[in-house]
VOGU-3710 file (C-alpha; in Angstrom, 3 decimals, decimal comma):
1> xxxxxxxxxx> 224,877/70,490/302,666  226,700/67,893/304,701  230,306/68,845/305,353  231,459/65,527/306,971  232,105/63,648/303,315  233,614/66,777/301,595  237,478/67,117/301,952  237,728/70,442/303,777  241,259/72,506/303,248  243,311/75,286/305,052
11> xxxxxxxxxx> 245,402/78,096/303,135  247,396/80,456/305,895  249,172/83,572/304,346  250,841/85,688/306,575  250,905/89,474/304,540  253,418/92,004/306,053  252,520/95,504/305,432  255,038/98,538/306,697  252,882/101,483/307,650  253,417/104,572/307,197
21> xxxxxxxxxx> 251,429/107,065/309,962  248,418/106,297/312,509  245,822/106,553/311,623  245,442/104,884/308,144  243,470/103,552/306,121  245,454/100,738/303,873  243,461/98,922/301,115  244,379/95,334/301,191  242,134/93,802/299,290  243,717/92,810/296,063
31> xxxxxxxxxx> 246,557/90,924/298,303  243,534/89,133/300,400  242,426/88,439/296,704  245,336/86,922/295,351  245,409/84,493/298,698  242,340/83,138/298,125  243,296/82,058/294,034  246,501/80,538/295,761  244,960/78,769/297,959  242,614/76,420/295,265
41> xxxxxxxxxx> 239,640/76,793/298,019  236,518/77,582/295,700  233,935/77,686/298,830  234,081/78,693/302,008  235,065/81,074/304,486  238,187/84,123/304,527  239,469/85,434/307,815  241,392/88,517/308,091  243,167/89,428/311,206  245,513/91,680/312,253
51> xxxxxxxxxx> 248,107/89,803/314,935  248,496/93,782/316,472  246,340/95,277/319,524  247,082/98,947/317,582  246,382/97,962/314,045  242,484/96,833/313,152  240,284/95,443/310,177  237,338/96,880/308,797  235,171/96,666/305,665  234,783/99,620/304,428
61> xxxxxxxxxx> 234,520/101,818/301,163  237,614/102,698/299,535  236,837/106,439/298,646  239,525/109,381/299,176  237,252/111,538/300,595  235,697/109,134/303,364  238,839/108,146/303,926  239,888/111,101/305,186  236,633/111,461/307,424  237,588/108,116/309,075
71> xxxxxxxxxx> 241,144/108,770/309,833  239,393/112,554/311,095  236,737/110,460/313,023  239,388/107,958/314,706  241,603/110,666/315,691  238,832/112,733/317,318  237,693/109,587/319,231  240,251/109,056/321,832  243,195/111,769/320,459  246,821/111,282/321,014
81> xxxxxxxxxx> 247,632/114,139/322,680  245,323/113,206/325,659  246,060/112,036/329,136  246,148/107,731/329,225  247,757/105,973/331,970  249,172/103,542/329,797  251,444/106,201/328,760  253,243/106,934/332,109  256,276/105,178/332,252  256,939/105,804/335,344
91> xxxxxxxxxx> 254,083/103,607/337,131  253,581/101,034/334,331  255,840/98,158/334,930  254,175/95,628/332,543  254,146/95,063/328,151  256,920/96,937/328,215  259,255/97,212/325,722  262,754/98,783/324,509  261,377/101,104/322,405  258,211/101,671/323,877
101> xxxxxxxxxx> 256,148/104,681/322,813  253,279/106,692/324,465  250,378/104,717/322,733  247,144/104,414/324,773  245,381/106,687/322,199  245,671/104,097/319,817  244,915/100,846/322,012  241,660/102,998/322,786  240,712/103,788/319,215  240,782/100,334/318,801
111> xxxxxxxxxx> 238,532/99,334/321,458  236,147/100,736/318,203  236,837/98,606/315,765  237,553/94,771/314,760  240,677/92,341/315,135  239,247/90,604/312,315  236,539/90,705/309,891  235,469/87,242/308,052  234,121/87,388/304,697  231,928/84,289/302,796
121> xxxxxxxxxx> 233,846/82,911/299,438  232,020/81,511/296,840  232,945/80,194/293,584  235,874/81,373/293,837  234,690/84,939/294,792  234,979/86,982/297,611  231,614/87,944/298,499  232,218/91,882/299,301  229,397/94,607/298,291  230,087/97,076/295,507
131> xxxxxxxxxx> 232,053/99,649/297,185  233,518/96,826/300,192  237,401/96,964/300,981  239,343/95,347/303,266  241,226/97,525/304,884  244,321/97,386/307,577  243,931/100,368/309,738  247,142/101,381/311,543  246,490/103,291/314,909  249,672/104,033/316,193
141> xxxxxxxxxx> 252,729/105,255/314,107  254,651/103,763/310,929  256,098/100,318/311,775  255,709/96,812/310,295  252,477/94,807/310,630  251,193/91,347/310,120  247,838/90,528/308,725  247,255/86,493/308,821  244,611/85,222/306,132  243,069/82,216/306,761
151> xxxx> 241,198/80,436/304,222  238,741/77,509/304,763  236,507/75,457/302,668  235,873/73,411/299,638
//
């Protein structure tokens, strides 16, 4: 297929999700569903990606039970109530903010997983396996997050 005669388009939704504890596991793809209708584009590509360096996306399945083992299995890999250097305020002097909490834990948890994941559209369709979900996967604590969907094709 030759893209240069086809009129390619650009839908951007920004989504913003308030979470409610670190880790979890949100399910966000009906709202990454209902971008891609509003946006028209029938073929193409969707990017997901979380605009946070302690908030991630994966593809995952959406099942209570392994969601619980993930949340078990993120915590276990770099837990909070570990030593970090990021954490002592007293010798970091930089990213720093007003109400800046102990977080290193979850900056490392995310060194794990993705920023983004980008998943193929066609006809109209996300093209996710049986049991794929998007999901936004908060690392630190309950706050607000933005999730930017990108949309491009034909």
């Amino acid at each position: 297929m030759v893209l240069g005669a086809l009129n390619v388009k650009m839908h951007v939704e920004t989504m913003e999700i308030v979470t409610d504890r670190g880790p979890q596991f949100i399910d966000i793809t009906p709202d990454v569903v209902a971008a891609t209708v509003r946006s028209g584009i029938r073929n193409g590509l969707v990017v997901v990606f979380s605009k946070h360096t302690t908030a991630a996306i994966k593809i995952n399945e959406n099942e209570p039970e392994l969601i619980k083992d993930m949340e078990h299995l993120v915590s276990h890999v770099a837990p909070a109530d570990q030593y970090y250097h990021h954490n002592n305020f007293d010798v970091r002097t930089v990213n720093m903010v007003e109400d800046e909490c102990p977080n290193g834990h979850s900056h490392c948890q995310h060194l794990l997983l993705n920023t983004s994941e980008t998943i193929p559209l066609l006809d109209g369709k996300l093209q996710l396996g049986t049991w794929q979900s998007i999901f936004l996967v908060e690392l630190e604590r309950s706050r607000p997050r933005q999730v930017l969907v990108q949309i491009l094709g034909i």
